[in-house]
C-alpha positions in Angstrom: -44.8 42.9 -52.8 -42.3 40.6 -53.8 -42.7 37.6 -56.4 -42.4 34.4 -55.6 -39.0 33.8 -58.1 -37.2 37.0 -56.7 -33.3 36.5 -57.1 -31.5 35.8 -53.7 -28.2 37.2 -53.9 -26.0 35.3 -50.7 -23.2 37.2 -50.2 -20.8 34.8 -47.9 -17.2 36.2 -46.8 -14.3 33.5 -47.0 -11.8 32.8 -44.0 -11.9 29.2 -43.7 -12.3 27.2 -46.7 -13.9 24.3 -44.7 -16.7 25.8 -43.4 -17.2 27.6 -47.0 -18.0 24.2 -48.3 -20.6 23.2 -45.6 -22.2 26.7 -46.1 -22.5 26.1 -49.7 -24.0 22.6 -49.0 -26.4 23.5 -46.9 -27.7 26.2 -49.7 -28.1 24.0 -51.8 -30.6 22.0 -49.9 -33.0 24.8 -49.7 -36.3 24.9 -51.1 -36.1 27.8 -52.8 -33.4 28.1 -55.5 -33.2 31.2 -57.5 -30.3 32.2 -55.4 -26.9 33.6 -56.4 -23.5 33.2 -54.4 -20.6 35.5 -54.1 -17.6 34.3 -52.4 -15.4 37.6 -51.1 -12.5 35.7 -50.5 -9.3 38.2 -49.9 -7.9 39.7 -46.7 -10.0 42.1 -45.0 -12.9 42.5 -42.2 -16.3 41.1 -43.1 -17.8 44.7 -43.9 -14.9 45.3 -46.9 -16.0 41.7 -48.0 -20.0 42.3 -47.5 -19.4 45.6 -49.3 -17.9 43.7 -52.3 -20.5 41.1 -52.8 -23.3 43.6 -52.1 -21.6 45.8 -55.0 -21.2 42.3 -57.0 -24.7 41.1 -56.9 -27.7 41.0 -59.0 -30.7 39.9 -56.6 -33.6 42.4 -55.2 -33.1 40.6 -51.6 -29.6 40.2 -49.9 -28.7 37.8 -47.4 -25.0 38.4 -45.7 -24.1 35.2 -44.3 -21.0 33.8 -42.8 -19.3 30.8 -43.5 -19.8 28.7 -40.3 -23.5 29.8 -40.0 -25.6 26.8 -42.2 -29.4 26.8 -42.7 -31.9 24.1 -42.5 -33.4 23.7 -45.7 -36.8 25.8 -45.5 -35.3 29.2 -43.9 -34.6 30.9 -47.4 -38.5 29.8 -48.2 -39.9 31.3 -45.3 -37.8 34.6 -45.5 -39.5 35.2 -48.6 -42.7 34.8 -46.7 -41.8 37.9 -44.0 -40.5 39.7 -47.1 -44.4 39.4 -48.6 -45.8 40.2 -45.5 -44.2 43.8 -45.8 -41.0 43.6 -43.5 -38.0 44.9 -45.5 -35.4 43.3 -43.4 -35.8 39.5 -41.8 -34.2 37.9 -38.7 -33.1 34.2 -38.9 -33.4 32.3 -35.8 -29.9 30.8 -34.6 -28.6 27.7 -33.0 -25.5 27.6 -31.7 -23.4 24.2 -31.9 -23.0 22.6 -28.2 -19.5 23.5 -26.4 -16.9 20.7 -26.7 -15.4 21.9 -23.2 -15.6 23.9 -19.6 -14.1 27.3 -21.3 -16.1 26.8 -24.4 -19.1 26.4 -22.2 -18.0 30.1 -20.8 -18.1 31.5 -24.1 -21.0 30.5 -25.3 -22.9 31.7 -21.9 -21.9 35.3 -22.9 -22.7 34.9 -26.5 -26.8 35.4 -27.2 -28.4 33.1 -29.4 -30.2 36.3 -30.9 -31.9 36.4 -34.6 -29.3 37.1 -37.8 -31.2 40.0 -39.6 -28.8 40.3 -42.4 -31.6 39.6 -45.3 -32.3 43.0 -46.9 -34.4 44.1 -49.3 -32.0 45.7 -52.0 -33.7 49.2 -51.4 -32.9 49.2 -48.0 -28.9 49.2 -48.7 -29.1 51.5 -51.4 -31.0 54.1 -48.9 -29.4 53.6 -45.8 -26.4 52.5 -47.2 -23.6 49.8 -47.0 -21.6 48.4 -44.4 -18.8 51.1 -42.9 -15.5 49.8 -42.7 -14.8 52.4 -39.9 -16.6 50.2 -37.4 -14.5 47.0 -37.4 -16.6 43.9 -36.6 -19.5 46.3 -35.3 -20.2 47.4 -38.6 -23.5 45.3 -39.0 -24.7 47.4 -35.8 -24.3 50.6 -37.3 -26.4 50.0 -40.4 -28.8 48.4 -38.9 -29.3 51.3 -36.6 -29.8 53.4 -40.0 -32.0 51.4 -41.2 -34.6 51.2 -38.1 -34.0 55.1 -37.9 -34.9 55.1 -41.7 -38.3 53.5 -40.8 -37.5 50.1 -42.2 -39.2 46.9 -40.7 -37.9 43.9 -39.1 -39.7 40.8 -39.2 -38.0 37.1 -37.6 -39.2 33.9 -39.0 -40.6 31.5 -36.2 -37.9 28.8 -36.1 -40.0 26.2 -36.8 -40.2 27.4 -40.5 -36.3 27.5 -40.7 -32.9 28.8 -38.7 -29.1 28.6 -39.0 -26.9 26.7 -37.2 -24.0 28.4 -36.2 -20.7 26.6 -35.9 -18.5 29.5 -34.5 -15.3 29.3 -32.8 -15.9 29.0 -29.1 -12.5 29.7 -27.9 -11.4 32.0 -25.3 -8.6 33.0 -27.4 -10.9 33.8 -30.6 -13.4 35.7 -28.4 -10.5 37.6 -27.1 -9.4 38.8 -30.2 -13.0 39.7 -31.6 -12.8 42.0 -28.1 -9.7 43.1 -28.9 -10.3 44.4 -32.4 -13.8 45.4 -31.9 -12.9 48.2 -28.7 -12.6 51.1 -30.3 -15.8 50.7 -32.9 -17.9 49.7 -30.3 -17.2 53.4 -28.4 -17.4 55.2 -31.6 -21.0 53.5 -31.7 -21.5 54.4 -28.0 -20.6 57.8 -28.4 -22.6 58.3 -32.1 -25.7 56.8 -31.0 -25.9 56.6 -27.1 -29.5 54.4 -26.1 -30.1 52.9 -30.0 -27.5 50.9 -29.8 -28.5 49.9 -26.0 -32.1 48.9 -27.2 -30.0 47.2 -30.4 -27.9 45.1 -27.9 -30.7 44.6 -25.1 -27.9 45.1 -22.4 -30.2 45.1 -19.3 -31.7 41.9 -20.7 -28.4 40.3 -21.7 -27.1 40.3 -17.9 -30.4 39.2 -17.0 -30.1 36.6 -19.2 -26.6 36.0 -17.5 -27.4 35.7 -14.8 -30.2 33.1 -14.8 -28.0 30.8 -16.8 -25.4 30.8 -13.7 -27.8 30.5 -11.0 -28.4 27.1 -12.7 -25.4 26.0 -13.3 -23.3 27.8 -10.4 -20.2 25.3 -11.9 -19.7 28.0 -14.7 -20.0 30.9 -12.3 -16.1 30.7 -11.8 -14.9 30.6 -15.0 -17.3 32.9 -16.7 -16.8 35.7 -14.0 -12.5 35.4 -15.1 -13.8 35.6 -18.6 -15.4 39.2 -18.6 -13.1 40.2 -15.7 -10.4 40.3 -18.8 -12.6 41.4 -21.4 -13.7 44.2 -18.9 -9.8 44.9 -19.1 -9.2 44.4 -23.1 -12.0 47.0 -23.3 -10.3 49.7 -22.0 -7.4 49.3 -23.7 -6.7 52.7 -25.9 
C-alpha cells in the first residue's frame, strides 16, 4: 500500500530545451508535490537517458516522461490513487495537440492516442529490469512486455481525473526518421516475442481504427495511403 507522501521521482529526457520548460511548468502545477526531477540531458536515445535518471533517483514510484508530453494538474494525484488500489504500473490518458496541416493531419491518423504507462512502482524496475538500449526507440515495449510476463498490473486513470497533452512533432519527415531508426528493434521484438507484442500494439484494432477514421474523412485517404506506402518501404530496409 503506498502512503499518501510517497517520493515521485520524474525522470524527463532533454532534446529540446523549449518544451523542457513547459514540462517542468506543468509539474509544478500538480496537486501532489513530493516529486523529484531528473533532467538526462546528453546525446543518446531515450532508454540510455531513462536508464540514467532511473539509476539517479530516489522515489519508490517512477514516472518516464518526455519533454513535449505536459499534464493537467491532477494526473500525478490520481496516479497515486491506481497505485493504492494495487496496480504496480499506471497508464496516463493522452491528448494529442490538433494538426496545424493536411500531412500533419496524416500523421497523426496513424499515431494512437493510447495510454502512457511509464509510472512504475520502483520494485517493478528492479525485478524486471531497466530499459535495453539494444531496442532503439522500442525499448519501452520490451520492458513492459517483462513486466506483464512478470505478473505486474496495469491500471489507467479515467481522464477525467487527469492526462497529458502531448505536443509531438507531427511531421512526415520526423515520423520518417522514428521509422527509420526504429526497423531493426521492432523485428528483434517480433522475432523475441512473436503475439505479446501483437496484443502490446493491438494491430488488428489499430487498422480498424484506421480505417474508420478514413471512411469519415475520405479527404485524408490519399495522403495517408502514400504515407505507409513509404514507411512499408523504410521497413524493410536492412
Amino acid at each position: 500500500m503506498q502512503s499518501s507522501d510517497e517520493l515521485v521521482s520524474i525522470v524527463i529526457p532533454v532534446y529540446n530545451i523549449e518544451k523542457a520548460k513547459i514540462c517542468v511548468e506543468h509539474i509544478k502545477r500538480q496537486t501532489y508535490q513530493n516529486i523529484e526531477l531528473i533532467f538526462a540531458d546528453f546525446k543518446g536515445f531515450p532508454a540510455e537517458k531513462r536508464n540514467y535518471g532511473y539509476k539517479k533517483s530516489k522515489g519508490s514510484l517512477i514516472l518516464f516522461l518526455d519533454e513535449d508530453e505536459y499534464m493537467t494538474a491532477t494526473t500525478i494525484s490520481a496516479c497515486i490513487k491506481k497505485f493504492k488500489e494495487g496496480f504496480e504500473i499506471v497508464g496516463i490518458p493522452q491528448i494529442k495537440v490538433e494538426p496545424k496541416n493536411y500531412v500533419e493531419r496524416c500523421v497523426s491518423i496513424l499515431r494512437e492516442n493510447i495510454a502512457k504507462p511509464l509510472f512504475f512502482k520502483r520494485e517493478v524496475l528492479e525485478k524486471a529490469g531497466i530499459f535495453r538500449t539494444e531496442y532503439a526507440l522500442c525499448d519501452d515495449l520490451d520492458l513492459l512486455i517483462r513486466a506483464f510476463s512478470a505478473g505486474y498490473k496495469l491500471g489507467i486513470i479515467d481522464i477525467k481525473d487527469g492526462y497529458i497533452v502531448h505536443d509531438e512533432t507531427s511531421s512526415f519527415t520526423s515520423m520518417l526518421r522514428k521509422t527509420f531508426l526504429a526497423r531493426k528493434s521492432y523485428k528483434k521484438l517480433q522475432t523475441r516475442y512473436g503475439t505479446k507484442l501483437d496484443a502490446l500494439t493491438r494491430k488488428n484494432s489499430q487498422r480498424k481504427r484506421i480505417l474508420n477514421i478514413l471512411v469519415k474523412r475520405p479527404i485524408l485517404i490519399l495522403g495517408t495511403l502514400l504515407i505507409m506506402l513509404v514507411l512499408f518501404a523504410v521497413r524493410r530496409i536492412p
